[in-house]
C-alpha positions, 0 to 999 in steps of 0.5 A, spaced: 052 084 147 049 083 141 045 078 137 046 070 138 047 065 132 050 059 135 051 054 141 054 049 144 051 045 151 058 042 154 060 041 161 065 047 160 068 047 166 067 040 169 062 042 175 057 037 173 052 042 170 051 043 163 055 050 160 052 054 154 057 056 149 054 063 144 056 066 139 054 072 134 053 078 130 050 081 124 054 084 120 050 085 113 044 088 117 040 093 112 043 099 109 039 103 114 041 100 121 048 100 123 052 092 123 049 088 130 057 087 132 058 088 139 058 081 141 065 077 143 062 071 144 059 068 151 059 063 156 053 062 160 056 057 166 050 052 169 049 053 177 045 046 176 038 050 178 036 052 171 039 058 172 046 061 169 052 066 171 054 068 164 061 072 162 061 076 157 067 079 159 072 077 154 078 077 159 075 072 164 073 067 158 079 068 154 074 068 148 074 074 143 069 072 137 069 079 134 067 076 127 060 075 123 060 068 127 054 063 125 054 057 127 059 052 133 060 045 133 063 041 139 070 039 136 073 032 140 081 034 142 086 028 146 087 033 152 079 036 153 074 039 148 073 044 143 069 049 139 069 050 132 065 058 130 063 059 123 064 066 121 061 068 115 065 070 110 072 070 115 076 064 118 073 059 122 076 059 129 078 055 134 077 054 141 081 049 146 079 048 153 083 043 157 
């Protein structure tokens, strides 16, 4: 776990209820603290109640966001939808989920 810069609220996986996408890390903290950079990115799966199963392990969730992540955007794509993750000073990645 770390620190959260970034979501996305989308039916990820098409049950009806509204999914959170998050993304993180602090990777220019102050000289004296260690970077913020255990987060993987996590998915917070909506059970219609306003409560949420959140998983975080990245072999469930097929994410590894391991990187000093900002911002997302949902990202239209002809077979379903995406994520667009900003990474400071790093490549923006690109999540698809048909």
């Amino acid at each position: 776990m770390g620190p959260y810069n970034g979501h996305g609220v989308l039916d990820i996986n098409r049950d009806g209820h509204q999914d959170v996408f998050i993304v993180g890390n602090i990777f220019n903290a102050e000289p004296e603290t260690p970077s913020y950079d255990a987060g993987k990115g996590m998915v917070l799966y909506g059970r219609g109640d306003g409560t949420f199963d959140c998983t975080i392990d990245s072999r469930d969730s097929g994410l590894m966001i391991n990187r000093n992540a900002k911002e997302v955007a949902l990202y239209p794509h002809p077979q379903g939808f995406g994520f667009l993750v900003a990474n400071n000073n790093g490549p923006v990645q690109l999540f698809i989920k048909t």
